[in-house]
N, C-alpha and C positions, 0 to 999 in steps of 0.2 A: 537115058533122057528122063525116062520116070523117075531113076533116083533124083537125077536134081532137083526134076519138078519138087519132087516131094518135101525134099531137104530145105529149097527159099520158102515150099507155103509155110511148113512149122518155124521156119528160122523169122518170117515176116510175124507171124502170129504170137510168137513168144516176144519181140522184139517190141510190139503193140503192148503186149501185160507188162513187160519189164519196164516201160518207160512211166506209167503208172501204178507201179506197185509201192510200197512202202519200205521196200528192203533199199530199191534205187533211193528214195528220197532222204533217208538218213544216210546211205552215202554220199550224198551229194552236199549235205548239212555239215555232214565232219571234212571233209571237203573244203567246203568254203571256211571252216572255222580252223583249218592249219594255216589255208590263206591268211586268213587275218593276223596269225599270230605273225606270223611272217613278217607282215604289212606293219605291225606293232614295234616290232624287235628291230627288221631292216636299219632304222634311221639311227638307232645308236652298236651297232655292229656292221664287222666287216661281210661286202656279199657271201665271198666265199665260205664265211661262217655259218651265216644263214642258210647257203645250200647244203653243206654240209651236214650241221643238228638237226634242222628240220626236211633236210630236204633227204639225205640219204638214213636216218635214226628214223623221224618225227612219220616222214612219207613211206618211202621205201620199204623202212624194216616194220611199221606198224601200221599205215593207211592200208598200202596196197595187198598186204594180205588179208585183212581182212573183205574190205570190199570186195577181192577175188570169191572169199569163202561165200563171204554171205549170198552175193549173188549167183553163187557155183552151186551152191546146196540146192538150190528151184530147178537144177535140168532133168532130174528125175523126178525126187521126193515130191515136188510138187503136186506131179501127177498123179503118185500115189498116194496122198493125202485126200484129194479130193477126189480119189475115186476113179479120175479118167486116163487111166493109163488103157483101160482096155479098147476104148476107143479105137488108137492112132494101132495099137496089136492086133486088134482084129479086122482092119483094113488093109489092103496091100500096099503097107509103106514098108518099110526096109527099117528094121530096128536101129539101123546105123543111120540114116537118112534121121530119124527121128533126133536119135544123140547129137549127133552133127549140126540139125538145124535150129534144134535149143539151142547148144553151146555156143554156135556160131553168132546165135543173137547175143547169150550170152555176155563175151569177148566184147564184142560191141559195143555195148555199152560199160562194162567193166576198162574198155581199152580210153573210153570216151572219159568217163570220171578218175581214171588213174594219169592220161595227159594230160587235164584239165590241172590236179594236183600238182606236176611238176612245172609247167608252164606258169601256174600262178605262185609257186613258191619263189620261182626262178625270176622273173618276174618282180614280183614284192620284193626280192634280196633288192634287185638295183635300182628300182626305182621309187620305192613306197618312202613317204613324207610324213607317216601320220605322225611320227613323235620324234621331229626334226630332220632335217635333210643332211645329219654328217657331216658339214660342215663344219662345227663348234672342234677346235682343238682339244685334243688330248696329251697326256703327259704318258711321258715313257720315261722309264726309268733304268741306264743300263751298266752293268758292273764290267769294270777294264781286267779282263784277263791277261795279268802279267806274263803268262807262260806265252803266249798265242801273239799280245799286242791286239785282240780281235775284242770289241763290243758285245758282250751278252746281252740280249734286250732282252726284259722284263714285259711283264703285263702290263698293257694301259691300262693306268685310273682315271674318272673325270677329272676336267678341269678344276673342280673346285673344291679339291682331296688335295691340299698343296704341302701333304706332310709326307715322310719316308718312316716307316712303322724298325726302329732297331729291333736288335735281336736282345736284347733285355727288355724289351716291351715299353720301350718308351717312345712317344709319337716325336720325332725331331721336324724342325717348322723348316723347310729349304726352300722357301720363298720364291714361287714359282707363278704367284699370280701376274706378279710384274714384270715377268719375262715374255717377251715375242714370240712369232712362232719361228723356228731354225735357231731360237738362241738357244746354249748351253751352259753350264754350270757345274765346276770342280764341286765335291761335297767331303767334309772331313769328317768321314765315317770306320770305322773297325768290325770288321767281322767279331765271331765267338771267340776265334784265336788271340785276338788282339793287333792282327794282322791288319795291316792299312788297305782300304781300300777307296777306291776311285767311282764314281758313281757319274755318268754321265747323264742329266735331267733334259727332257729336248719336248718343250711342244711340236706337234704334229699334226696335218691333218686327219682326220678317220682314215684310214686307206680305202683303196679304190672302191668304187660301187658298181665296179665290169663283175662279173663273171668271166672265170679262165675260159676262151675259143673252144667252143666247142659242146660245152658243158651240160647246157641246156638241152641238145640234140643228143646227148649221151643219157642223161637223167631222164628227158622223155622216152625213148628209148626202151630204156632199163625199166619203167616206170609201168609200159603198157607190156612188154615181155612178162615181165610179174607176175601181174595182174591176169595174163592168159594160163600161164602155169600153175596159179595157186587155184582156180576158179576150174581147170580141167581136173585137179588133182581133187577138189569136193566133191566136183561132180561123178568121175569117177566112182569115189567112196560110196555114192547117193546110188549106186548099182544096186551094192548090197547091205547097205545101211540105213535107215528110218532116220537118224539126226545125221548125219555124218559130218554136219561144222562142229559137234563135239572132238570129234576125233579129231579133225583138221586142226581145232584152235588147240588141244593138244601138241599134235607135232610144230605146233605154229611158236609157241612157247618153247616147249622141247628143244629144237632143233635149230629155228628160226630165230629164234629171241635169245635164245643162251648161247647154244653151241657154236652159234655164226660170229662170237663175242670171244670165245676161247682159245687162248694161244695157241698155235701149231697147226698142225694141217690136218686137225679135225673141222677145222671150219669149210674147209671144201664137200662135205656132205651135205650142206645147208644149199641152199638156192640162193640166198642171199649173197653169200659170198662169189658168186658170179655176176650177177647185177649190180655189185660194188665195183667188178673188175671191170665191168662196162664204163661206171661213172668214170672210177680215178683214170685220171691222166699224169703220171711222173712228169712231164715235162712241164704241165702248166699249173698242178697241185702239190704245196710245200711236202715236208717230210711230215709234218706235225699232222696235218691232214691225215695222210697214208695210217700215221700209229694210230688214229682214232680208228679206221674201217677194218684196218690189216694186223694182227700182231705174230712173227715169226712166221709168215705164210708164204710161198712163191706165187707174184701174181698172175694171171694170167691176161694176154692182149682182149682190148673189148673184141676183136674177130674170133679167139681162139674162145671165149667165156659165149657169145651169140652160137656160136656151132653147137658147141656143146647142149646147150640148151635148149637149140629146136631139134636135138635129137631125141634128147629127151621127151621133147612133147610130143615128136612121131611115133616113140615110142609105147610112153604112155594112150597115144587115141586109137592104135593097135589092140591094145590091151581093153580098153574101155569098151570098140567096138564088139572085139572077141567074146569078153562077159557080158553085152547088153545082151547078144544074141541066145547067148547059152541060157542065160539066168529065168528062171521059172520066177516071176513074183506073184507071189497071193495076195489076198489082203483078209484083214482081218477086222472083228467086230471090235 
């Protein structure tokens, strides 16, 4: 019972500093500033683009680790910067109780601005207006594959790009402003071969402004899991370390930013690449999706990537509790 005691007054007391400190207030600024781009972008792309780039790249692989660090680094170092660590040590609190009730505030608010992120990216994909509502048709552009009998579809360009760019570099005019939306048009064009090719032209609306079932609940999710592992994994560091987001934004680039981007099943060392297995859903996310997050990789189920993961963190607060206890910290002039 005294541990707990012990554990809600520091977890309550750090919870009061962290809500006005200045480490929470620039996260909360980059925060609102991916919203916006989101909010920006939404009205001339598709949602699930926009959760995608920004939502699993933009959020995921570069908001929420950081945010995790930055506010991970204060569960110890804090204390030892300003000197009162010896305070809550030469009281009978529980070393653990102490780690525990920082981090726990910690988490809290790290889980608070890493949801807040995914909600409003997720959010702004479908419904943000600010520079047009997606309605305005687009061209597609798509080449008949003789062998298949099947449509290649091309990249949409704006409406008002009404030319097909040849492979000699000359811009041919295939008059598309005059066209409706669901009409088509033969184009008498040749590849590099000389080879005939068919080119089917089709206005269209933007496509959908849903998000795939589910997704939101999957990116939130992923989004506050993160943000608990990268922010225990500083704090940890901040045991035996004076800067320890040095090192973290290290493995953060390292490991997190490179590695998690690398063919093969070196990306399963990464964190990342489980909080992406949480997002992707096969059934409701294209192929083209999957090659942006995954390349040569076996995915794994969001149940089977979540296990893994909080075992990991039992693991790791094992380990953090074991070194708070052990660890002699001095301080110095």
């Amino acid at each position: 019972m005294q541990f707990l005691r012990s554990t809600f007054i520091l977890y309550a007391a750090h919870l009061r500093m962290l809500s006005r400190s200045v480490r929470t207030l620039i996260s909360f600024l980059a925060v609102c500033l991916l919203v916006l781009l989101a909010a920006l972008f939404a009205g001339n792309e598709d949602a699930l683009i926009i959760g995608t780039r920004l939502g699993l790249f933009g959020h995921l692989m570069f908001l929420v680790p950081i945010i995790g660090m930055m506010l991970g680094s204060a569960v110890v170092t804090e204390e030892l910067e300003s000197r009162t660590l010896t305070y809550p040590f030469t009281r009978p609190i529980s070393r653990l109780a102490f780690f525990l009730g920082r981090w726990g505030a910690t988490i809290t608010v790290v889980g608070v601005l890493c949801g807040a992120g995914a909600v409003g990216v997720s959010l702004a994909a479908e419904h943000s207006t600010l520079m047009g509502d997606g309605g305005e048709p687009m061209i597609r552009l798509e080449r008949l594959d003789t062998e298949t009998g099947e449509w290649k579809r091309a990249a949409p360009s704006r409406t008002g790009a009404p030319y097909w760019l040849h492979h000699d570099g000359d811009w041919i005019e295939i008059g598309v402003r005059d066209m409706r939306e669901g009409d088509t048009r033969d184009l008498d064009l040749t590849n590099s071969n000389g080879e005939a090719l068919r080119l089917l032209c089709r206005k269209w609306d933007l496509n959908s402004r849903e998000l795939p079932g589910g997704f939101l609940l999957r990116f939130l999710w992923a989004s506050v899991l993160g943000g608990v592992i990268y922010s225990l994994f500083t704090a940890g560091l901040g045991i035996y370390l004076k800067n320890p987001i040095i090192l973290a934004l290290g493995y953060t680039i390292a490991i997190e930013w490179v590695l998690s981007n690398i063919p093969g099943n070196a990306q399963k060392i990464s964190v990342q690449y489980y909080l992406r297995c949480i997002v992707y859903d096969p059934e409701t996310m294209n192929s083209s999706l999957r090659g942006a997050a995954f390349t040569d990789v076996t995915l794994l189920t969001p149940t089977g990537s979540t296990i893994r993961l909080f075992l990991f963190i039992l693991v790791a607060v094992a380990i953090c509790g074991r070194s708070i206890r052990r660890k002699q910290f001095t301080f110095t002039s």
